[in-house]
C-alpha positions as a printed Julia matrix, in Angstrom:
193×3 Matrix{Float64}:
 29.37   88.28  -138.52
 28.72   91.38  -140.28
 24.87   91.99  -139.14
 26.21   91.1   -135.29
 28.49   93.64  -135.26
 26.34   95.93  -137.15
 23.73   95.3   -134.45
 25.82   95.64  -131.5
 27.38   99.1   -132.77
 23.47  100.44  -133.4
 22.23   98.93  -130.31
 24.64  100.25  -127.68
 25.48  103.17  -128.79
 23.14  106.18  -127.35
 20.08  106.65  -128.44
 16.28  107.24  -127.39
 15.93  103.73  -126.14
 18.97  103.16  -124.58
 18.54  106.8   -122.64
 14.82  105.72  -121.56
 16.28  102.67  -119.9
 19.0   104.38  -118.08
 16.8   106.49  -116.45
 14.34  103.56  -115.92
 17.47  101.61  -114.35
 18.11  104.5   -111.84
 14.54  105.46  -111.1
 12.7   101.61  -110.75
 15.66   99.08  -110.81
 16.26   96.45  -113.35
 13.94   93.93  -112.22
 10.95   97.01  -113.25
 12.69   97.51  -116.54
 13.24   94.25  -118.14
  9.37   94.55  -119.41
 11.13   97.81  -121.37
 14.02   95.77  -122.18
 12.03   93.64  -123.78
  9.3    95.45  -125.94
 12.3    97.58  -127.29
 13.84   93.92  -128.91
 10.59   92.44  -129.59
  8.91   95.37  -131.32
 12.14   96.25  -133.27
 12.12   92.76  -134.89
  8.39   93.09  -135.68
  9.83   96.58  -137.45
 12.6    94.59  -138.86
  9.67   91.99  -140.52
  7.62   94.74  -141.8
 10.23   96.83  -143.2
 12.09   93.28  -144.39
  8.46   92.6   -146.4
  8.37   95.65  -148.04
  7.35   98.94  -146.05
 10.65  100.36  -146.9
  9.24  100.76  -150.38
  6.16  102.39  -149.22
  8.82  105.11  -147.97
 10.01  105.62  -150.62
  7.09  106.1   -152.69
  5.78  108.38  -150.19
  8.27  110.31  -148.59
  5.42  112.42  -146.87
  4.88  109.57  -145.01
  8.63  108.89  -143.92
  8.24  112.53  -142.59
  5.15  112.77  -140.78
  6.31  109.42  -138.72
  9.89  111.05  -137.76
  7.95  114.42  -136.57
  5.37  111.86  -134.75
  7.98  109.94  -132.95
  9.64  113.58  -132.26
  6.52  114.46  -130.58
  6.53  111.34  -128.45
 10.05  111.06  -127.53
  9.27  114.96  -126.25
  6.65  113.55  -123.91
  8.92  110.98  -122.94
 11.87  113.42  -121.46
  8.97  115.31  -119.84
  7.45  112.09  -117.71
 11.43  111.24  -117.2
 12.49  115.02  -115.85
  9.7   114.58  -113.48
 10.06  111.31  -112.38
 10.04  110.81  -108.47
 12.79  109.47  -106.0
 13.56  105.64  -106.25
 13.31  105.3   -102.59
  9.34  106.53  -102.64
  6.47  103.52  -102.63
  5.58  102.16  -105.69
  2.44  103.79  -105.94
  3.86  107.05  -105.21
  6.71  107.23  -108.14
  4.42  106.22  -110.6
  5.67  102.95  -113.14
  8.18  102.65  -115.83
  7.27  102.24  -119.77
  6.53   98.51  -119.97
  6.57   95.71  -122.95
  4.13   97.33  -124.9
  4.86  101.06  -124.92
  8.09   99.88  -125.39
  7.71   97.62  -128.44
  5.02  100.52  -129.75
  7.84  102.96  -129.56
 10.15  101.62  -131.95
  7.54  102.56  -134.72
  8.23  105.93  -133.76
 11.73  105.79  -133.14
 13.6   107.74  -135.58
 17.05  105.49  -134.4
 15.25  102.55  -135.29
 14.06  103.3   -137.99
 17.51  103.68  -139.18
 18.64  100.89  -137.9
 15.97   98.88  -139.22
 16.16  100.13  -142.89
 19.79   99.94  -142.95
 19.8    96.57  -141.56
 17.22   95.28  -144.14
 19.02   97.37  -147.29
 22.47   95.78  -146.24
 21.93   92.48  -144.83
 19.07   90.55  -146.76
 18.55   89.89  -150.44
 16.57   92.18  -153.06
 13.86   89.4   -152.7
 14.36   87.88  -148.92
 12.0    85.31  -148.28
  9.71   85.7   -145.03
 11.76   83.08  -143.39
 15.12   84.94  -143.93
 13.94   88.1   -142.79
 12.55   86.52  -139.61
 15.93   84.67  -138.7
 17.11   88.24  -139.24
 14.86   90.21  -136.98
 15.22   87.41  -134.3
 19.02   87.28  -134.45
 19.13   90.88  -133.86
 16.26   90.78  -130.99
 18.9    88.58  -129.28
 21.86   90.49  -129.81
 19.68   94.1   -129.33
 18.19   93.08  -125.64
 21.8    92.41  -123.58
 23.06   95.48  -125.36
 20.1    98.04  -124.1
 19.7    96.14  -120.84
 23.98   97.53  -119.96
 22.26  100.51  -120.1
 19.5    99.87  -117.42
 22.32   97.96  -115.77
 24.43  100.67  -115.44
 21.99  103.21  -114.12
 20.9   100.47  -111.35
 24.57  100.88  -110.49
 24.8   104.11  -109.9
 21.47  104.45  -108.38
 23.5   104.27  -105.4
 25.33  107.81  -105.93
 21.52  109.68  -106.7
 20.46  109.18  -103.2
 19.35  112.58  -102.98
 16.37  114.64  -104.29
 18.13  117.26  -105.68
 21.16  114.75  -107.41
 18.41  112.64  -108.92
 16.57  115.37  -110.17
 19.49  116.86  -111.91
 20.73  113.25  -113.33
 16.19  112.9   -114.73
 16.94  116.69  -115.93
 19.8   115.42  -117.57
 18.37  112.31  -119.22
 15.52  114.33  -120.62
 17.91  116.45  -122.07
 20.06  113.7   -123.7
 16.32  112.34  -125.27
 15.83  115.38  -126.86
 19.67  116.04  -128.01
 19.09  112.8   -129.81
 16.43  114.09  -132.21
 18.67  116.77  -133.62
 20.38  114.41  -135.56
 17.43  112.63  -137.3
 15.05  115.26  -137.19
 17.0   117.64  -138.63
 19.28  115.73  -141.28
């Protein structure tokens, strides 16, 4: 009961994923953003098996390393809020808004994601045993794929529901201005502990 609630509280809370798929919901509708919905929980549990194996260890023995990947996934989520402060009007063609991240950037992503990162190593320091065996930490990094993808996808739900109120250029513009902002805001606390 412990590692569900720990897993809703991390995944619904804001963050860099759960920001991305907002502004997915509002600019390309949830149908277009269940491919992101679903990298995000599939490539955190492969995080959660590689981290439950032992990369946490590798961390630790190289810090370095720990910091060149946060500064990396910096980078990236800064490239992120730039393609989402530009993104185009939801009412535009397809081929003229361009296309939302899909399973694979998504599930790529988490490997830069400073959030889940910390969610991942706190998971796997609280929740399995000093020793887990590979079958443990896979029920674990399932169980929390499952719990992780409704939790994100109330995100891209809600920004399909107020897609409605951004009908105009200059309101959706300010709401992707706004997004990108949040992205960023969320590296201050990670980046800069």
């Amino acid at each position: 009961m412990a590692l569900i609630l720990y897993t809703v509280v991390t995944s619904i809370t804001p963050g860099p994923n759960n920001m991305m798929v907002l502004a997915s919901g509002v600019n390309y509708g949830l149908r277009r953003t269940l491919p992101h919905i679903l990298g995000i929980s599939f490539g955190f549990a492969g995080m959660i098996v590689v981290v439950g194996i032992g990369l946490g260890a590798v961390f630790e023995l190289y810090p370095l390393l720990n910091t060149l990947l946060r500064w990396v996934g910096a980078a990236y989520l800064l490239y992120l809020a730039y393609k989402i402060a530009g993104s185009d009007a939801p009412n535009k063609p397809d081929s003229a808004r361009g296309v939302p991240l899909g399973f694979l950037g998504a599930a790529a992503f988490q490997w830069v994601n400073p959030k889940a990162w910390v969610m991942a190593l706190g998971a796997v320091a609280a929740y399995l045993p000093t020793h887990p065996s590979l079958a443990s930490v896979v029920a674990i990094a399932l169980l929390m794929a499952v719990i992780n993808a409704p939790c994100v996808g109330i995100w891209a739900a809600f920004g399909v529901g107020i897609r409605q109120f951004l009908t105009k250029p200059a309101q959706l513009r300010v709401f992707n201005l706004t997004m990108a902002a949040l992205l960023v805001v969320s590296l201050y606390p990670i980046m800069f502990r």
